[in-house]
C-alpha positions as CSV (number, residue, x, y, z in Angstrom):
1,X,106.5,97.5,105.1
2,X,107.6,94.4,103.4
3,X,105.9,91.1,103.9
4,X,107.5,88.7,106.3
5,X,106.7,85.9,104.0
6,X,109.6,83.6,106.5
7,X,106.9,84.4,109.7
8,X,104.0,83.3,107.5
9,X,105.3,80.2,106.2
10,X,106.8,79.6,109.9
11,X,103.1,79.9,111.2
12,X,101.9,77.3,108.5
13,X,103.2,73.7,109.1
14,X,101.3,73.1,105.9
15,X,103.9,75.1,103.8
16,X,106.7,72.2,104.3
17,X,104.1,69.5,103.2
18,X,102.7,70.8,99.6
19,X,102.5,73.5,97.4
20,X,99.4,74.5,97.8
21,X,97.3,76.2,95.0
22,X,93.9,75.3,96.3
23,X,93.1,78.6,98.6
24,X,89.9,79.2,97.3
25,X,88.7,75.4,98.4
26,X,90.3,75.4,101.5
27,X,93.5,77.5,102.9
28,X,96.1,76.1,104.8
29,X,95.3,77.0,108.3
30,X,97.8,78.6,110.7
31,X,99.4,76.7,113.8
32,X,97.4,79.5,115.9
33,X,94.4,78.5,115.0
34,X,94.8,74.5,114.9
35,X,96.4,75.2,118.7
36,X,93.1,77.1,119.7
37,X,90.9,74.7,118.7
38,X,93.1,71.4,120.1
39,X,93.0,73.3,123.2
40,X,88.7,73.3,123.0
41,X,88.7,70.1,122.1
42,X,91.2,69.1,125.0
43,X,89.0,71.2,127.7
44,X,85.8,69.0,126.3
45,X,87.6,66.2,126.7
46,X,88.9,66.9,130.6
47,X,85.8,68.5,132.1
48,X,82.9,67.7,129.2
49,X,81.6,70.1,126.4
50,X,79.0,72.1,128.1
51,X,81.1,73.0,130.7
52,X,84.0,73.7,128.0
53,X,81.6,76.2,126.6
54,X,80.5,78.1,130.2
55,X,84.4,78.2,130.5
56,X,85.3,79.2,126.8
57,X,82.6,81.8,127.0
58,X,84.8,84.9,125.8
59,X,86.7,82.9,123.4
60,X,83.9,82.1,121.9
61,X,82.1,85.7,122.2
62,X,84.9,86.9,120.9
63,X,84.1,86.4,117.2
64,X,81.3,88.8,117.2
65,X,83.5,91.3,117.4
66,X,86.3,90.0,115.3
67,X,83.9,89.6,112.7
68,X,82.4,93.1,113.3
69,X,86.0,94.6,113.0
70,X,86.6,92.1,109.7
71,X,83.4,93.3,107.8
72,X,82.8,97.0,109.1
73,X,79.5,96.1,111.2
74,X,78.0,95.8,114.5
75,X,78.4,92.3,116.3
76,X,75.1,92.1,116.7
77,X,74.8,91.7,112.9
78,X,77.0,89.1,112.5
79,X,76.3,85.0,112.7
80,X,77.6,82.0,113.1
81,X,77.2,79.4,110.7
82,X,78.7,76.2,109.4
83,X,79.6,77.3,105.9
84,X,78.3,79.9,103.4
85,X,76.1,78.7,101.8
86,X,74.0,77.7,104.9
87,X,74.4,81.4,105.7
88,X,73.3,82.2,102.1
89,X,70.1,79.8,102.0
90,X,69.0,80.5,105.3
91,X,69.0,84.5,105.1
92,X,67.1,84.3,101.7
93,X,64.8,81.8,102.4
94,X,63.7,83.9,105.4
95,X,62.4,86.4,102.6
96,X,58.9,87.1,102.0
97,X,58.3,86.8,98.2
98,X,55.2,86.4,96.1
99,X,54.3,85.7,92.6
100,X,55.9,87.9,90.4
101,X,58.3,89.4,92.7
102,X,61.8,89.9,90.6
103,X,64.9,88.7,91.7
104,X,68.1,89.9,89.5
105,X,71.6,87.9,89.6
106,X,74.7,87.6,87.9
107,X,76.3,85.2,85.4
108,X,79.0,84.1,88.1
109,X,76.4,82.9,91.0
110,X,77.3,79.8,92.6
111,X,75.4,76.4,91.8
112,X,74.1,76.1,95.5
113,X,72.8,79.5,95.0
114,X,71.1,79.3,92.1
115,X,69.4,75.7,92.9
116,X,67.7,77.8,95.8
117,X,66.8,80.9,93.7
118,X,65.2,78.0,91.6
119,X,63.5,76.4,93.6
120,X,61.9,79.7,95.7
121,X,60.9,80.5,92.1
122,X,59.0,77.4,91.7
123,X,57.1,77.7,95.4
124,X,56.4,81.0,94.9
125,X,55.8,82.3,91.3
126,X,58.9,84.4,91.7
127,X,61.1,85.5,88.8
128,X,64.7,84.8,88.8
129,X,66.4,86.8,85.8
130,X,70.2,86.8,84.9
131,X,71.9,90.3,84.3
132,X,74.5,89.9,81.1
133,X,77.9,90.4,81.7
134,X,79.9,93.7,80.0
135,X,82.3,93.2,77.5
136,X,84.5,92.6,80.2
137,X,83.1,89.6,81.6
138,X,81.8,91.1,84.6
139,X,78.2,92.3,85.5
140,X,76.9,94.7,83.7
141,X,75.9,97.8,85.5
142,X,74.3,99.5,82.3
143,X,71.7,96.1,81.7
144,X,71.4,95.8,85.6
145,X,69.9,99.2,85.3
146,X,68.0,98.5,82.3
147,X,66.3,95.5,84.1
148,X,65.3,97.3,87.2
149,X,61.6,98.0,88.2
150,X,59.2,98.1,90.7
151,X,58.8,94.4,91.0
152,X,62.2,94.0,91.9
153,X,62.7,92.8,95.7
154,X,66.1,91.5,95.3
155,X,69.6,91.7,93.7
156,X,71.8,88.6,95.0
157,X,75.3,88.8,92.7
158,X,78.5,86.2,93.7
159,X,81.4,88.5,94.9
160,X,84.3,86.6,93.7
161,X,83.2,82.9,91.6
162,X,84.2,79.8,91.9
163,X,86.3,79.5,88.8
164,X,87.7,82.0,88.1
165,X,89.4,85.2,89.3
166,X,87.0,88.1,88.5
167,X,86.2,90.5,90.7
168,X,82.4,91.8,90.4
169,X,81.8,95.4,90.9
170,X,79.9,95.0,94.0
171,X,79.9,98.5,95.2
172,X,78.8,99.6,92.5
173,X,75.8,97.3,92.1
174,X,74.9,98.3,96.1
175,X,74.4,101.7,94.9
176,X,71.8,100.8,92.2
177,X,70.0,98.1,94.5
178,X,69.7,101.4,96.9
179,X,68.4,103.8,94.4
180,X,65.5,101.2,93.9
181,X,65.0,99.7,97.4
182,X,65.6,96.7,96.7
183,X,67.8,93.8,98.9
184,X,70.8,93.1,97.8
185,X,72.5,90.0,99.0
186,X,76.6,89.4,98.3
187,X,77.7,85.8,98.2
188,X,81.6,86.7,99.4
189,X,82.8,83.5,100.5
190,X,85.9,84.2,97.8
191,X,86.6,87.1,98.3
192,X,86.9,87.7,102.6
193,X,90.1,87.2,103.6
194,X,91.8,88.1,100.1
195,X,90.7,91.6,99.6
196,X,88.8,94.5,101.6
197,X,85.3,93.4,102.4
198,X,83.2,96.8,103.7
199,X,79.6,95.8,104.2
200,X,78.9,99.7,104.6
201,X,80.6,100.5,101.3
202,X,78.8,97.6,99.5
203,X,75.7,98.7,100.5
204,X,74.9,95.4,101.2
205,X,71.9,94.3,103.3
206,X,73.1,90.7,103.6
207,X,76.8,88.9,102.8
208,X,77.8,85.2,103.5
209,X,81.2,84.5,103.7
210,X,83.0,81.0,104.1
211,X,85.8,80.3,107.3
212,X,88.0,77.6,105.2
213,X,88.9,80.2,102.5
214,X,90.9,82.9,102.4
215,X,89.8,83.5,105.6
216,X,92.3,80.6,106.6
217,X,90.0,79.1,109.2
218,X,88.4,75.6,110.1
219,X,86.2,73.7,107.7
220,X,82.6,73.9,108.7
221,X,82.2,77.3,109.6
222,X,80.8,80.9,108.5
223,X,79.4,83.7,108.6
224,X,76.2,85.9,107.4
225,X,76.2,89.0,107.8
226,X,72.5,90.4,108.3
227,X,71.8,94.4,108.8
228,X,69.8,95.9,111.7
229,X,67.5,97.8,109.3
230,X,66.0,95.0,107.8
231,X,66.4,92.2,110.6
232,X,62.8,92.3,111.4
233,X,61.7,91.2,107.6
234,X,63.1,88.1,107.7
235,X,62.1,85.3,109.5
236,X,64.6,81.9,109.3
237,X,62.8,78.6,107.9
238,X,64.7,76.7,110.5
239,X,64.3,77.5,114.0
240,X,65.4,76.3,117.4
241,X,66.2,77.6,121.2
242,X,69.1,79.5,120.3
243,X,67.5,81.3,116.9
244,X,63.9,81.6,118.6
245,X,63.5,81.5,122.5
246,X,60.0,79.4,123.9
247,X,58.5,82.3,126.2
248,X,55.2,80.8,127.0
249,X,53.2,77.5,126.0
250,X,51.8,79.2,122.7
251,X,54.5,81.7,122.1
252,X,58.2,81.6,121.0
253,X,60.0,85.1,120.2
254,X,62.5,85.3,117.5
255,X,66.1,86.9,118.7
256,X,66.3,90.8,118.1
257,X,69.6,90.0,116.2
258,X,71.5,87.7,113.5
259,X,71.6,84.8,115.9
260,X,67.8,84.3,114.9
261,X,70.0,82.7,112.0
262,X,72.3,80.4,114.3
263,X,71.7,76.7,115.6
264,X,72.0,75.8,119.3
265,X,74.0,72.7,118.1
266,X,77.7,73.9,116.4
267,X,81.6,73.5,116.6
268,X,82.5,74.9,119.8
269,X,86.0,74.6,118.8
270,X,85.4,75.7,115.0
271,X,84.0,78.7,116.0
272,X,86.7,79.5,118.7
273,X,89.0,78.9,115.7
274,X,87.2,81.2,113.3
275,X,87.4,83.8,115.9
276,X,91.5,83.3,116.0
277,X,91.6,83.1,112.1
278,X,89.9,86.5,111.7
279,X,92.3,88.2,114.5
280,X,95.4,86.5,112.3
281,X,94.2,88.0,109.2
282,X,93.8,91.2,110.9
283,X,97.0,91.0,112.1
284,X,98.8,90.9,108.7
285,X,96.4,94.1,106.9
286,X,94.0,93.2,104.8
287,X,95.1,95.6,102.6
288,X,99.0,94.1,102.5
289,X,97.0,90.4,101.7
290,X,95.5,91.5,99.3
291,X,98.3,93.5,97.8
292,X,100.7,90.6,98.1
293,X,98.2,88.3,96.2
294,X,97.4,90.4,93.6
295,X,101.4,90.1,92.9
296,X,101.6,86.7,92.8
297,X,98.4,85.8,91.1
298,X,99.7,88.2,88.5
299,X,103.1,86.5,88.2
300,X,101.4,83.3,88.0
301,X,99.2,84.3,85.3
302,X,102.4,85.9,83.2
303,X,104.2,82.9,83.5
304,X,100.9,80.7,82.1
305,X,100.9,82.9,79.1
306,X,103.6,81.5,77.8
307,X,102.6,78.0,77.7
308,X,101.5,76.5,74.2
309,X,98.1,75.2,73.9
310,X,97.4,77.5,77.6
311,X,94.2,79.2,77.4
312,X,94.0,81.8,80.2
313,X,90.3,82.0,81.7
314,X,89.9,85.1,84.2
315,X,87.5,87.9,83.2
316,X,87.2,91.2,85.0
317,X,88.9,94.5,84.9
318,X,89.8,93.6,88.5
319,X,91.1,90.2,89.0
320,X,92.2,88.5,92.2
321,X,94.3,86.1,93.4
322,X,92.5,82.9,91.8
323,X,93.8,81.8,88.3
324,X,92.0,79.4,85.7
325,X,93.3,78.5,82.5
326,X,92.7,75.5,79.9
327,X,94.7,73.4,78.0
328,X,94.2,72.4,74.7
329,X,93.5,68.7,74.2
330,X,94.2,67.6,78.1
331,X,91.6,66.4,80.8
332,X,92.1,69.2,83.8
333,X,91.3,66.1,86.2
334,X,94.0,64.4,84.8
335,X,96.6,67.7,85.6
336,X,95.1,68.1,88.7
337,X,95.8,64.4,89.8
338,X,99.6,64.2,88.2
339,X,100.4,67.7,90.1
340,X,99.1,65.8,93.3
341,X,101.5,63.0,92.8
342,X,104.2,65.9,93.0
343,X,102.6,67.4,96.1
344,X,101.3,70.5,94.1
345,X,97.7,70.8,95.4
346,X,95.6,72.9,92.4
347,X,91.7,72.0,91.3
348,X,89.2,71.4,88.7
349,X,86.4,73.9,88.5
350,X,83.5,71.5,87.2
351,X,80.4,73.6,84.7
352,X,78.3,71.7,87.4
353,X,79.1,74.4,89.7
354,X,78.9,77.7,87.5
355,X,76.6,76.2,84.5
356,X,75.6,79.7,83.9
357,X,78.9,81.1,83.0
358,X,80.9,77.7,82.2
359,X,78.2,77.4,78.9
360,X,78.4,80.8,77.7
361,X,82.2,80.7,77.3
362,X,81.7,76.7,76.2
363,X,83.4,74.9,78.8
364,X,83.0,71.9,81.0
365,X,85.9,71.7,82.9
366,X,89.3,74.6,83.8
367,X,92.3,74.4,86.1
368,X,91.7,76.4,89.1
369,X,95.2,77.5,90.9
370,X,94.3,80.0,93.9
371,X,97.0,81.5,95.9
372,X,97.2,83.4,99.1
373,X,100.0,85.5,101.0
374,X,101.8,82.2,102.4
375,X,102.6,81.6,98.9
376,X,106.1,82.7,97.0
377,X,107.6,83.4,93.5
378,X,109.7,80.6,94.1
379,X,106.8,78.3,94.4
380,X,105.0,79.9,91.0
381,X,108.4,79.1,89.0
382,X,108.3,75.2,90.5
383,X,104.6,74.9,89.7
384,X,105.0,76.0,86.2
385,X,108.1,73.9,86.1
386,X,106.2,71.0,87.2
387,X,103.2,71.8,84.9
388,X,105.8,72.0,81.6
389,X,106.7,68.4,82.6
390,X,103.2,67.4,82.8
391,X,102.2,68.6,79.6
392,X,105.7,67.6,77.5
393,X,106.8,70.8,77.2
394,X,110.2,72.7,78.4
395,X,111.1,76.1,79.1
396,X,114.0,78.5,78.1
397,X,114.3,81.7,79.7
398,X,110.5,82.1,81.0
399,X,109.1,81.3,77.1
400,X,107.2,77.6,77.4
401,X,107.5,75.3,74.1
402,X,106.8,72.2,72.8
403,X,109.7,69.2,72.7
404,X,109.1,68.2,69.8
405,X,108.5,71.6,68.6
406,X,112.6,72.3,69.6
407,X,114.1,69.1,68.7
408,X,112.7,69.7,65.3
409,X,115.0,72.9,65.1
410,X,112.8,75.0,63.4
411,X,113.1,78.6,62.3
412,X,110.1,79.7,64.9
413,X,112.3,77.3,67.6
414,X,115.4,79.0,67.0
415,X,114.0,82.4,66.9
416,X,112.4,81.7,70.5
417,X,115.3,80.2,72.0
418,X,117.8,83.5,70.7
């Protein structure tokens, strides 16, 4: 069926605004989803926000099972959270390690992640090693293998990283993390929303995943996925009434399911709208999203190609639909903030946030440009448009060059422009 691109830009008031790039920091959210939550916030406003919630009660029940249906689960594996890497912390801080104990990750994982793997390392005397990549920039199944003993009690790998738009083999590294026994915990906060997430076909005994993202819901939400089979071996650092009811003077029990992970304290009306956001990404396939941004990040990184002094930045045999590039002799930051002046919303993807990877390849600093569905063609050609002005360069016929390199008139020049 072909995509009704004129409903999903009517749905998104944000579309007539900017040209928004910046999907993997924060989506545009739909008009359904900022009306759900208004409508919360209006109802706490009218009769107070306790009673809101007693009245709200299957709204807000209601994204158990959207999130069940999203991530191929059981709602009572699912959590609410306010972001993912809360989710992320809290389930593997809950995990019992001792001196020794191995954990294995990836090149890609996320700086919040990586600070806590760090730090449980210091506490405990655990081992945090990192897997090399394949010639292909993504994990590589062959060393993970290699590396794998009987010490190892987890495998924690980023689904989709920050900056850039490689797609780790995450299946594939479920299956080995089963054949040893170990955990294995996916950081998916990129990739929900984008692409088919199965936590049954990951293997995956715990996944965080982000609401703002692709996922096009409110800022300040999440979600961790936790499965039944492993529930009981985890017990949250943080506890309150909602994770851990007070049964007796001495005695509190911990919940039988993920809430053990929630807080008693949340957005009422974020998670109401999470709940909407999952339903209207349902609504449009998964499958056709991620179809549609494949396309476009493609075009997008076809067009770039051409650009002198354009360094494309994406590893991975699969790629998705965020794009990074360089570009010789400019400050991304200062790209970024001339595009803003046009209304063309794209960001910098700092090494502070992906040391691991960013000083392998010998960065600091790329362009990050992330689309999603609500995205067009139309808007790739004025972005690149708009980037050939910011960088003094003008284009004939798709092919990007230099001004001064065509008012020279040279041979290469004329060849291009024929």
């Amino acid at each position: 069926m072909p995509f009704d691109i004129l409903r999903a830009r009517a749905d998104t008031v944000g579309c007539t605004h900017v040209l928004h790039f910046n999907n993997a920091g924060a989506a545009l959210v739909p008009r359904v989803v900022m009306n759900a939550m208004i409508a919360h916030l209006e109802l706490e406003e009218r009769i107070g926000s306790y009673e809101a919630a007693v009245q709200s009660h299957d709204a807000l029940e209601h994204l158990y099972d959207a999130a069940a249906t999203l991530l191929s689960c059981h709602r009572d594996e699912v959590s609410f959270v306010e972001s993912s890497s809360r989710a992320w912390n809290m389930a593997f801080l809950s995990m019992s390690l001792r001196c020794g104990d191995r954990i294995l990750t990836s090149m890609a994982e996320y700086a919040s992640n990586y600070i806590t793997l760090m730090q449980a390392a210091r506490k405990t005397g655990a081992i945090v090693e990192v897997i090399d990549n394949d010639e292909y920039g993504q994990i590589s199944l062959r060393a993970l293998r290699n590396a794998i003993d009987e010490r190892v009690k987890l495998i924690a790998i980023t689904h989709v990283p920050t900056n850039g738009g490689l797609v780790n083999p995450v299946i594939e590294v479920g299956q080995v993390a089963r054949e040893v026994g170990a955990l294995y915990l996916v950081d998916a906060c990129q990739s929900v929303g984008q692409m088919p997430v199965d936590v049954q076909a990951m293997n995956c005994d715990i996944l965080s995943t982000a609401g703002r993202k692709y996922l096009r819901g409110p800022r300040g939400t999440g979600l961790l996925y936790v499965r039944r089979s492993i529930l009981e071996q985890l017990e949250p650092p943080l506890l309150d009434v909602q994770a851990a009811p007070w049964v007796a003077t001495d005695r509190f029990v911990l919940r039988p399911d993920a809430r053990r992970f929630e807080s008693w304290e949340t957005s009422y009306a974020g998670k109401i709208g999470l709940g909407v956001a999952i339903d209207y990404a349902l609504a449009w396939g998964i499958e056709a999203t991620w179809a549609r941004v494949s396309a476009l990040a493609d075009d997008l990184r076809a067009q770039l190609r051409y650009f002198p002094g354009i360094t494309m930045r994406d590893l991975g045999v699969t790629r998705c639909g965020i794009v990074t590039f360089t570009v010789d002799g400019k400050d991304p930051r200062e790209i970024c903030r001339l595009l803003a002046r046009q209304r063309i919303n794209v960001w910098n993807s700092e090494i502070s946030l992906t040391r691991l990877d960013m000083e392998a390849r010998g960065m600091t600093d790329l362009i990050r440009a992330s689309v999603h569905y609500y995205n067009t063609h139309e808007e790739i050609e004025q972005f690149c448009s708009a980037l050939a002005t910011v960088l003094g360069i003008t284009r004939f016929g798709g092919v990007a060059m230099r001004l001064d390199t065509v008012s020279s008139g040279s041979s290469a020049a004329r060849e291009r422009l024929e």
